[in-house]
N, C-alpha and C positions, 0 to 999 in steps of 0.2 A: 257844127257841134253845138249843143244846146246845154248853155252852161247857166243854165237859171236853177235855182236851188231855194228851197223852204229857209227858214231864220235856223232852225232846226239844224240843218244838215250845212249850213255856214257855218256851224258855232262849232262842230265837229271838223271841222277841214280844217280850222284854223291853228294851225304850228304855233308855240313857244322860238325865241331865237336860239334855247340850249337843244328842245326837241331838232330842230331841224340840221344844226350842225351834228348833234347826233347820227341823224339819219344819211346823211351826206356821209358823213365818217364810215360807218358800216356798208355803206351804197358800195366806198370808196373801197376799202379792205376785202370787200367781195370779189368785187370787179375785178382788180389787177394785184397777181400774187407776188410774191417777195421776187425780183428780180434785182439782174445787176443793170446799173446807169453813170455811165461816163460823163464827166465835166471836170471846169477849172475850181480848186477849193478857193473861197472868196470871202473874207470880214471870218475869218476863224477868231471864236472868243472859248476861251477856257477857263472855268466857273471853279472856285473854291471847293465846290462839291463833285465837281472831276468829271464833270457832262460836258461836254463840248455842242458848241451851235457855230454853224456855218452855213453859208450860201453853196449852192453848186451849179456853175452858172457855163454856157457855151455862147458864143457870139451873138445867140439871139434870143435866148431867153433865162432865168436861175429861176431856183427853187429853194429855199430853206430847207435844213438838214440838220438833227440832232441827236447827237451818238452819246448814249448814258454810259454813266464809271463801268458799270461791271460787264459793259461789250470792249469800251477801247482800250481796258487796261490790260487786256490780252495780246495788244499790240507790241511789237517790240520796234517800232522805228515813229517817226512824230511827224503828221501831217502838217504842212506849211503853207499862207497860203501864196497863190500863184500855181500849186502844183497841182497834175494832171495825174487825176485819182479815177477810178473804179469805184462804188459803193453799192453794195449791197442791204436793199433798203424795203420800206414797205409803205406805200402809198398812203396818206393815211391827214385827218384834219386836226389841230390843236384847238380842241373844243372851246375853250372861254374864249377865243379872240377870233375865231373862227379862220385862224392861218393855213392854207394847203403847208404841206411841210413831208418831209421824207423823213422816217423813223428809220436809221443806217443799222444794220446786224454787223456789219463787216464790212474793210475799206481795204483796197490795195492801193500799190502804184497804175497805172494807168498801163498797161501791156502785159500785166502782168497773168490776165487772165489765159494768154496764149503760152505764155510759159507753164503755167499748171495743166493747161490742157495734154501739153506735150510732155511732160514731166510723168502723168497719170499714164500716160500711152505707153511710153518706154518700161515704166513699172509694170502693166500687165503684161507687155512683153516679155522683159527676162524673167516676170516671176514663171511664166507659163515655158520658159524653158532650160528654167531648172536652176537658174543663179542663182535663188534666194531658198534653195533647198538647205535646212539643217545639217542633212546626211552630206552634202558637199562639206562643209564648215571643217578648216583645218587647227587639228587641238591646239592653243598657245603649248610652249615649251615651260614647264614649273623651275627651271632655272638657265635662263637665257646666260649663253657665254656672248655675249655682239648684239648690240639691239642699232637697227639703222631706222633712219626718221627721211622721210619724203616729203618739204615744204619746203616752202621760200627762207632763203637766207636771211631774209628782213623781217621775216614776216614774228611779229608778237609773240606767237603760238610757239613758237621756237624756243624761244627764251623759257617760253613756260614750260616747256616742257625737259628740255635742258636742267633747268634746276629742281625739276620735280623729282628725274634721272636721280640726281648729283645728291638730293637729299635723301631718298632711296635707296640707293645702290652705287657708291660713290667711285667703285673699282669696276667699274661694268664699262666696258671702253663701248663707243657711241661711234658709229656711221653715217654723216648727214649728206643725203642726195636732192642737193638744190635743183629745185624746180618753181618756172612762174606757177600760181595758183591761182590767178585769174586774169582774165583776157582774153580775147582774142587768140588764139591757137595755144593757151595754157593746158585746154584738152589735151593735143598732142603733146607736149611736154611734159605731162605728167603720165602718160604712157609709155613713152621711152624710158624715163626715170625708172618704173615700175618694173619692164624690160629688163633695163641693168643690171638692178640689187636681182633679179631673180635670176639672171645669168652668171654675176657672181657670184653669189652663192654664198655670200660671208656672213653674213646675220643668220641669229636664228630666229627675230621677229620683226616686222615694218609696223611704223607709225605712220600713218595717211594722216597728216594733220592741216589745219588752217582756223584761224583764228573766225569771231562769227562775220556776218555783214549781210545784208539786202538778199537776194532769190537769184540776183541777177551776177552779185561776186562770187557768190557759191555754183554757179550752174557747171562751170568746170566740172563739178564731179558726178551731174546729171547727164554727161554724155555718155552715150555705149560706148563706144570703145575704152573709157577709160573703166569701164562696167566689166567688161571680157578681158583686158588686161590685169584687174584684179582677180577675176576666176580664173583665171591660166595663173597665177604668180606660185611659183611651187613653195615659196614661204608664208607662212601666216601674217595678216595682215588688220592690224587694229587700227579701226576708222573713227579718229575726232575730229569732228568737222564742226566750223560754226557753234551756238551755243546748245543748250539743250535740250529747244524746242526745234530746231535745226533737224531734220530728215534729206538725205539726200540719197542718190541711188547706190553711191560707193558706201552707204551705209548698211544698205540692205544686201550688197554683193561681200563685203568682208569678213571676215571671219569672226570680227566680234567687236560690236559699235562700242565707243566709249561717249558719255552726253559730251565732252570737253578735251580739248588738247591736254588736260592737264590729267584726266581721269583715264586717259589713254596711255600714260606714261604709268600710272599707277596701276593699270594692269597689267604694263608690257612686264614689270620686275617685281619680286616681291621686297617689302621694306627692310633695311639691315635690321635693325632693331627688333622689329617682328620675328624674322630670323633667328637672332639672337636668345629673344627672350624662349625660342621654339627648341633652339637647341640648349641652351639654361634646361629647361624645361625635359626636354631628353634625358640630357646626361644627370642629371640629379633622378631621376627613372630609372634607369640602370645604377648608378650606385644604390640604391635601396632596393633593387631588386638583386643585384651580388651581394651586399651584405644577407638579405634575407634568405637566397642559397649558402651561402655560408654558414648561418645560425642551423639551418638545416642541416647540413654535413657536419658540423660540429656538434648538435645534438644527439644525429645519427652514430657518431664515431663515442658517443659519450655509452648511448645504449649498448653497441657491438664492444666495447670495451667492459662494460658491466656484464655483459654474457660472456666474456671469454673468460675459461678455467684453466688453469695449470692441469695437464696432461697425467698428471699421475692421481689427482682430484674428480678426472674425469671418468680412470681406470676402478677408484674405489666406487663411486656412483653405479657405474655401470655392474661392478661386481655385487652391490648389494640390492638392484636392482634385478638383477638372474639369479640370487638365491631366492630373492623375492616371488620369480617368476616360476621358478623350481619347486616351490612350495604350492604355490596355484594350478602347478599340471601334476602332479602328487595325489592334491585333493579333489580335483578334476578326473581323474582317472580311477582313484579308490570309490567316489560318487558314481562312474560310471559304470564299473564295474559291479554293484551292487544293484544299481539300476535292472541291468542288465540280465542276473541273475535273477530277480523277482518275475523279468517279464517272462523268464525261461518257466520258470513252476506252476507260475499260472496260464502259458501255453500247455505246459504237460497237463494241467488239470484239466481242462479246456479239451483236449486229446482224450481223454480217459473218460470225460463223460460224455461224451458224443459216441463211444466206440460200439456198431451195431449189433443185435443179437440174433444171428443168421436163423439157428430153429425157429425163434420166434416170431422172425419174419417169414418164416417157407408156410408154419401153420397157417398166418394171416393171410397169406398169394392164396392157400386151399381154399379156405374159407370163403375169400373173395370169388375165387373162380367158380364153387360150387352158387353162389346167390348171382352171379353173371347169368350162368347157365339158365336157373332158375327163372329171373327174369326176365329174361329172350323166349323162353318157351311160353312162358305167360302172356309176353307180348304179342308174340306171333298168333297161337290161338284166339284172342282177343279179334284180332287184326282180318284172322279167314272169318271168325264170325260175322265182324262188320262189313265186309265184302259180297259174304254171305247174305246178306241181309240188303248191300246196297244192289245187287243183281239180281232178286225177287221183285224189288220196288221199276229197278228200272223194266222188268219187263211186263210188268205191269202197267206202266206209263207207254209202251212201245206200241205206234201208233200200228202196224201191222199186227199187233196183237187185238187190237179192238176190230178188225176188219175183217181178223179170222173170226170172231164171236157173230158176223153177221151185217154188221154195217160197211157201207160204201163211202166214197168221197165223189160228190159232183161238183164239178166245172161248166162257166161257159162255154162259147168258142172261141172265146177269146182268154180261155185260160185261168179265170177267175174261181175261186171257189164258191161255192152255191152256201151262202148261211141263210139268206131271205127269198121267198118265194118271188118279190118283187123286184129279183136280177131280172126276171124271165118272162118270156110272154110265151102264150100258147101260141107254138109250132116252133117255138125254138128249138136248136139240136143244140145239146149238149153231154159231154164225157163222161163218165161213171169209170172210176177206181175200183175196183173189188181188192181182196184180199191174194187173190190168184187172178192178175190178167185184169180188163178194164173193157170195154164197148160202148157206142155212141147210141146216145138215144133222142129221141123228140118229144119234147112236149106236149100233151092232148089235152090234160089237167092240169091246173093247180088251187088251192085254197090256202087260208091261213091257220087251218087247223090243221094238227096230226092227225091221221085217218089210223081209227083204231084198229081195224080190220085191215091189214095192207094186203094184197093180192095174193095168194100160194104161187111160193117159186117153182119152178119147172125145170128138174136136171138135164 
């Protein structure tokens, strides 16, 4: 390799210590993308400012690790060290000191990535058949007579939600079906539970509850079966699991998540007082809605009593009402009558001057018939003169007329009429038309002049 170089092309190569950790840094964030990496959390310090730095370190080698406020305060559980974490991090250099160091996005417990993996699996499974369908979703009851609760006897959540009950709905008698809610075969125990209350039949709503805790106390409710024993429950079943941030699969399978054990009691009943103030609310509705029928019917009884007359008040009304009308067909009929008469006088005048005068018509048919006569005879004379006249012209134009005066018509042999001397050639044979009869002749002369002299015919 021939690494000799001009003063020039040295003074260009040469790095600054911030250029180069620069370059290192970007080298680094190119190269390997945000991945997860397993180790022991090691010297955890936690800064006023709410960033945390730690080592993450395995039996042979650590690395520095620093997770700012606004990644880990999403956290809900506190990494300690000695513990065997997960982290999800980005490779990466702390430029002024030029420290390798892991920029963490997100931290687990140490196994837990196998739990989520499995947890995501089962999700698309029952979503893909059909668990987490809306159209399944059984409606809560708007006034539950038995509400029964499915958790642990000890368990927190209980209490909460007991009293949540008890300050809601203080007469609503309560069914509790103890079962573990985490552990080891807590699965099956809360499937039997679930079983039960749906074979007894007494509630008419379930509370699936349990107070929060870790991925690992909750998974109880991430098992299938306890998944298909919620869809099979032929009661409605409201799921508070854990805290708000809390997803689990009997959340997606129930009939309607509540974020808290406590939020779950609050939808199973509606609040007395709510109630109360609903029905307050009602019945002050209806009274102001009978009184206002009432003002109605009393108004209306006010008007129908103003229109009612005494019966013999009705009789004089009415009687002066039909002289009134007796008077109106009177002058109705005296009007019409008069009407009626005028249009009769001036129909008879009407009659009388249209009426025909026969003599004077038989004169005028004479009259008429004699200038008929007259002008038909005119016409007609007229008419044989024109005829007259047009049957001298036509036989005059009549081509057998000109052929009696002496002339002929010749033809080719091929049928043409002869007008030019130059159809023809000498010794042609051609036709001759006469006037009487026709004969063929031959050609011996011809010229473009008329010969004044034509030959004497010979009868």
């Amino acid at each position: 390799m021939n690494i000799s170089s001009t003063p020039s092309q040295k003074t260009r190569a040469i790095l600054s210590v911030s250029e180069l950790n620069y370059c290192a840094k970007l080298l680094l964030e190119q190269a390997i993308p945000l991945r997860w990496i397993s180790g022991e959390v090691s010297n955890l310090k936690r800064y006023s400012s709410g960033h945390w730095y730690f080592s993450l370190k395995d039996e042979s080698a650590q690395v520095r690790c620093v997770m700012f406020r606004h990644k880990n305060r999403l956290l809900d559980w506190q990494p300690e060290d000695g513990m065997q974490v997960e982290v999800n991090a980005l490779v990466t250099i702390y430029e002024p000191r030029g420290d390798f160091q892991l920029g963490v996005e997100n931290i687990r417990r140490a196994g837990l990535g196998t739990l989520f993996e499995a947890y995501e699996r089962l999700k698309a499974k029952l979503e893909k058949a059909g668990l987490f369908d809306p159209a399944q979703k059984k409606p809560l009851p708007a006034h539950p007579k038995q509400i029964g609760i499915i958790t642990s006897s000890s368990a927190a959540a209980l209490r909460d939600v007991l009293s949540t009950l008890k300050h809601r709905m203080p007469t609503i008698p309560i069914i509790i079906y103890p079962t573990p809610v985490q552990g080891e075969g807590a699965a099956a125990k809360i499937v039997d539970t679930i079983h039960l209350a749906s074979k007894r039949n007494e509630c008419d709503v379930l509370i699936l509850c349990r107070g929060g805790g870790s991925i690992e106390d909750l998974w109880a409710f991430n098992e299938e079966n306890v998944a298909h024993a919620i869809a099979a429950c032929a009661i409605p079943i409201i799921s508070g699991i854990g805290h708000e941030t809390d997803f689990t699969i009997a959340d997606f399978v129930a009939d309607i998540r509540a974020p808290t054990p406590t939020g779950a009691a609050q939808l199973a009943c509606q609040d007395t007082q709510t109630l109360l103030r609903h029905i307050n609310t009602q019945g002050n509705r209806i009274q102001l809605s009978i009184r206002h029928h009432l003002e109605r019917l009393m108004q209306q009884t006010d008007t129908l009593a103003h229109r009612l007359l005494h019966p013999g008040e009705r009789i004089k009304n009415q009687y002066i009402q039909l002289q009134h009308l007796q008077e109106r067909l009177a002058n109705c009929w005296s009007h019409t009558m008069e009407t009626q008469h005028w249009k009769l006088d001036k129909t008879h005048q009407r009659i009388v001057s249209i009426t025909p005068n026969i003599s004077l018509l038989k004169q005028k048919q004479h009259e008429l018939a004699l200038r008929m006569t007259r002008a038909i005879n005119h016409h007609t004379e007229t008419a044989n003169t024109h005829l007259q006249h047009q049957q001298a012209h036509l036989q005059h134009l009549n081509p057998h007329a000109v052929l009696a005066r002496g002339y002929s018509i010749s033809y080719t042999a091929d049928g043409v009429v002869l007008r030019n001397s130059d159809q023809i050639k000498i010794g042609d044979n051609i036709q001759v038309t006469l006037a009487k009869g026709w004969c063929d002749a031959s050609v011996s002369k011809k010229g473009k002049r008329i010969r004044k002299n034509p030959p004497a015919s010979q009868d």
